[in-house]
N, C-alpha and C positions, 0 to 999 in steps of 0.2 A: 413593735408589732404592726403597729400600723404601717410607718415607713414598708416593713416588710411586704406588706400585703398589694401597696401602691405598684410597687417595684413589681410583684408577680403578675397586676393586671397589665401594666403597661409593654412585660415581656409578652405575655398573652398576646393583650391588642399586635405587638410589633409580628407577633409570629403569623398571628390570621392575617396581616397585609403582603406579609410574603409570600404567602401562600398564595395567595387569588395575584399576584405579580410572578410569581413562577410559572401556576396553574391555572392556565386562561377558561373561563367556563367552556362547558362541553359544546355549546353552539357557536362558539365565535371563529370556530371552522368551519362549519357545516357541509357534510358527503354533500356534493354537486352533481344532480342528474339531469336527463334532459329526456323528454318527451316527446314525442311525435304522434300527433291525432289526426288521420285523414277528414274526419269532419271539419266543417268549415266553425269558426267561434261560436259563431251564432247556434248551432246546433243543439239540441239539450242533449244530446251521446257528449260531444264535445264538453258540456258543461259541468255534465255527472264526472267525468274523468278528472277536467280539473279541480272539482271538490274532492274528489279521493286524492289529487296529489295534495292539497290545503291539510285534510285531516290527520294524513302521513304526517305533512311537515310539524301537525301542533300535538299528535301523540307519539311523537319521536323526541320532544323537548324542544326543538329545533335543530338535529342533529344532522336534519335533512333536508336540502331546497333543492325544489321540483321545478326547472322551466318546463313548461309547456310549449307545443311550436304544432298550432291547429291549422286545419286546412291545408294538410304535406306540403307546408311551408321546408320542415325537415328531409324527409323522407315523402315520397308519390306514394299513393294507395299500397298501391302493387308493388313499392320499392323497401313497406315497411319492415316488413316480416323481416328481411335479409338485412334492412339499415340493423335490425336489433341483433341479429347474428354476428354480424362484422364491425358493430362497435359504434358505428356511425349518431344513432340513438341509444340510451341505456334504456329505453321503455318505449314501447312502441303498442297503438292498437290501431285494427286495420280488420279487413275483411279477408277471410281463407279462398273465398268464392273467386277472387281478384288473381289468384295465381292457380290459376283450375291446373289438377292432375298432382300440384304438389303434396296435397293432405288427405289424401284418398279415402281412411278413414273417416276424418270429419266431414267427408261428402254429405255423410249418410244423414247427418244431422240437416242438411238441406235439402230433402225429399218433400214433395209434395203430399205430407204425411197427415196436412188437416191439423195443422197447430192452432189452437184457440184465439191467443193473446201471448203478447212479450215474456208477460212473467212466467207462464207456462213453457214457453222456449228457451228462454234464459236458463230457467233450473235447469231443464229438460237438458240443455246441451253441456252443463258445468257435471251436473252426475251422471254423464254418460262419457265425458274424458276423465272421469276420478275413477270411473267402473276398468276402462279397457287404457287408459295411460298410453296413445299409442305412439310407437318409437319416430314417428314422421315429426312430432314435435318436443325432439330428445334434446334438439339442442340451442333451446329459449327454458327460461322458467316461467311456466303459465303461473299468470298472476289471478285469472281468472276471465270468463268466457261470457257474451250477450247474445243475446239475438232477438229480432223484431218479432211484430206480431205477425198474422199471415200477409204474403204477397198476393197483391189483389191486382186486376187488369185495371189500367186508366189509360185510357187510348181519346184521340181527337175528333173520334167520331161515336156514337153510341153503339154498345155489343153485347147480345142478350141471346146469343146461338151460336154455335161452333162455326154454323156456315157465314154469316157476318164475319165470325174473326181470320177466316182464312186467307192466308199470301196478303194479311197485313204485316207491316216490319214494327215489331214488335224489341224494344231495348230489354236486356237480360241480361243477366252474369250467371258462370256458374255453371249449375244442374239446374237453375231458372230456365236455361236456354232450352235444355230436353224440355220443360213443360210447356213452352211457347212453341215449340217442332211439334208435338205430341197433341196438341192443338190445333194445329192445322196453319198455323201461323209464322211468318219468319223471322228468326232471332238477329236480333243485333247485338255484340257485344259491345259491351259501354259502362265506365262508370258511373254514377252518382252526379258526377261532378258535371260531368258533360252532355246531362240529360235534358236540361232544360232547354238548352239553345237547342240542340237536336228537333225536340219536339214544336220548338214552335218556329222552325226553318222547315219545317216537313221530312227531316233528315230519316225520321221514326213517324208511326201513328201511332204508339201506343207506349207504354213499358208497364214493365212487372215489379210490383213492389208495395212492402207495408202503404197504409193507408196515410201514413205519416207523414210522407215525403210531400204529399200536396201541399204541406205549409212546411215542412222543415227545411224542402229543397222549394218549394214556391213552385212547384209542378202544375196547379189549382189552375195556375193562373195561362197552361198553354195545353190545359185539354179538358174534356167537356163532360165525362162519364166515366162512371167506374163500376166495375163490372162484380157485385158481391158472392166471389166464385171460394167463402168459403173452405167447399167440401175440398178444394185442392190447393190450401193453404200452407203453402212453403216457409219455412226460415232463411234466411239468410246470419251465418254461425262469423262471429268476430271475438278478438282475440284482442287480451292485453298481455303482454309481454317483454321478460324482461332477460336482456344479456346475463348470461347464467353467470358469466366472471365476474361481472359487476355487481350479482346476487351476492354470490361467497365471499365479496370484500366486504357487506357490509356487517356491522356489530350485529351478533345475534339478538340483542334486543329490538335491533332496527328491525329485523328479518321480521321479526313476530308482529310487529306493528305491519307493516306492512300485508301479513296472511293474514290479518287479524283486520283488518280494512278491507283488502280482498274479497274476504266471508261476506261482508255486510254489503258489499255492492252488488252482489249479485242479484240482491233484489230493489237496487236503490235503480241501475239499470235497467232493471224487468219492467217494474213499476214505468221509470220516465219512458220505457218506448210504449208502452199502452195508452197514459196520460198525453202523450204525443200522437198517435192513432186516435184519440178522442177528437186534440184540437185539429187534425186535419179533415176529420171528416166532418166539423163544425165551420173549417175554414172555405172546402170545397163548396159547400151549401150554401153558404156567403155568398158565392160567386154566382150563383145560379148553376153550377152542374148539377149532374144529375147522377144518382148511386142507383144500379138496377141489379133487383134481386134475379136469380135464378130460379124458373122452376123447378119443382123437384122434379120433374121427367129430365128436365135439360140439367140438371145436376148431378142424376146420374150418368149421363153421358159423357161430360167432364171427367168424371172418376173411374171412368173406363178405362177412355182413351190415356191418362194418364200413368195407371195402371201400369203396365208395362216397364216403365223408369224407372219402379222399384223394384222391379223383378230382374231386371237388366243389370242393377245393380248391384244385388243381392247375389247371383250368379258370378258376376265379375268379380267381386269381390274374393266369394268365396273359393273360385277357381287362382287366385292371389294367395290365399291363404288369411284374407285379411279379416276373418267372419264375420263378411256382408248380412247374412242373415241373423247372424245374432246381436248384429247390430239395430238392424231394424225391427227387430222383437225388441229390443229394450229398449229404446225411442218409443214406439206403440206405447210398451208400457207404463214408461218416464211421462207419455204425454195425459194417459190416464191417470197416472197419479198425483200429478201436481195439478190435472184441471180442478178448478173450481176451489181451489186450496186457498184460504185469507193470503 
């Protein structure tokens, strides 16, 4: 009995070694993606993105490794969107603003609509592409959508009146650009990337942009005031996305980790561009710039002039068929509802 018993563990043992020699563990493959993040490493967008690929790869088992390739080392700003259609990258996040007229509904999401803060944007623009699905982005799998807090004027000279900012050249992307025309001011288009040297060669006097960028792009350090204009607080709507055929390959459990990560960034992004809006306007101050409020007379006049952008929109839109105006009715109300929300 005994002998007996020896003989059945040792076939046992021999069998589980076969096994795991036939049957190599599930990660000793692992699906190979590749990323492309127009922010530069240093970036905290850039950062959060590669912690979502990190959490992927450790609630996946390892079934999954995510290179990263920051700074459109990959794919250019403006080359992403299409590097993730054509294969070039399997995941791609970039700015919509960056290929103006391709996304016409997600314009609407960067209206000068008087956005609070990041988190408030973030949500604001994730449940209003879950609301309307629109077919301009049929063929990427949105992984999920950010956006900054309001776009604030930071020019190299100080601006505290329409007539001060007039026929200055002003950097913009976008529907930013209509608020810097609508302004009195002249728009330059321009990356992110190329804004720095711009501004302190005099290329530009100013740009438009979260308050973020004075330390996250180091903008602090080549201009002297920014202008707390609030009441006409734009987004700028960015996108993470991923090759839809390179979706469908992977194991449905991957898929769910993956939406299941998605979900939780949405405010893990919200969160770092506000928390980023903090240290820049902590870094700007450092510097001795200077942050200048608007009057509320001269505030309203802001919100006039601007005015018009959204109705221009809403118009064009809706003469498209695209419902501009029901768009911006639920933006309005996406932004009321998430302000002030934990």
């Amino acid at each position: 009995m005994k002998m007996q018993r020896l003989c059945v563990s040792v076939l046992t043992a021999l069998a589980v070694m076969l096994t795991l020699l036939i049957l190599p563990p599930a990660d000793a493959n692992p699906i190979q993606l590749t990323y492309s993040i127009f922010f530069p490493a240093t970036h905290a967008q850039c950062q959060a993105g590669v912690e979502w690929a990190r959490e992927v790869e450790k609630r996946s088992n390892g079934q999954v490794q995510i290179t990263v390739f920051p700074g459109g080392t990959l794919t250019k700003d403006n080359q992403c969107y299409d590097g993730v259609v054509k294969g070039i990258s399997d995941i791609g996040m970039s700015v919509f603003a960056y290929t103006r007229g391709r996304f016409p509904v997600m314009e609407a999401a960067d209206l000068p609509l008087g956005y609070p803060n990041g988190l408030t944007a973030t949500r604001a623009v994730n449940a209003f592409y879950e609301k309307f699905r629109p077919e301009e982005l049929s063929d990427v799998k949105v992984l999920y959508l950010h956006a900054h807090g309001p776009g604030l004027l930071h020019t190299r000279t100080p601006v505290s009146s329409l007539e001060e900012l007039k026929n200055m050249k002003i950097r913009s992307t976008g529907l930013s650009a209509k608020v810097v025309e609508a302004l009195g001011a002249v728009p330059v288009a321009m990356p992110q990337g190329a804004t720095y040297e711009s501004l302190q060669k005099g290329v530009v006097e100013g740009t438009f942009g979260p308050i973020e960028v004075l330390k996250g792009w180091r903008q602090a350090e080549v201009i002297k005031a920014t202008t707390d204009c609030y009441n006409v607080g734009y987004t700028t709507a960015m996108f993470v996305v991923m090759n839809p055929q390179k979706w469908a390959q992977l194991p449905p459990d991957v898929q769910e980790v993956m939406a299941a990560v998605s979900r939780e960034w949405v405010d893990v992004h919200g969160r770092s561009w506000d928390s980023s809006d903090a240290m820049g306007r902590e870094f700007t101050l450092s510097l001795g710039n200077s942050i200048i409020p608007l009057s509320e007379a001269e505030s309203a006049r802001w919100s006039q002039a601007v005015a018009p952008i959204i109705q221009e929109y809403m118009t064009s839109a809706d003469q498209k068929g695209l419902k501009g105006s029901q768009s911006v009715a639920e933006l309005k109300r996406l932004i009321v509802e998430f302000k002030g929300q934990p």
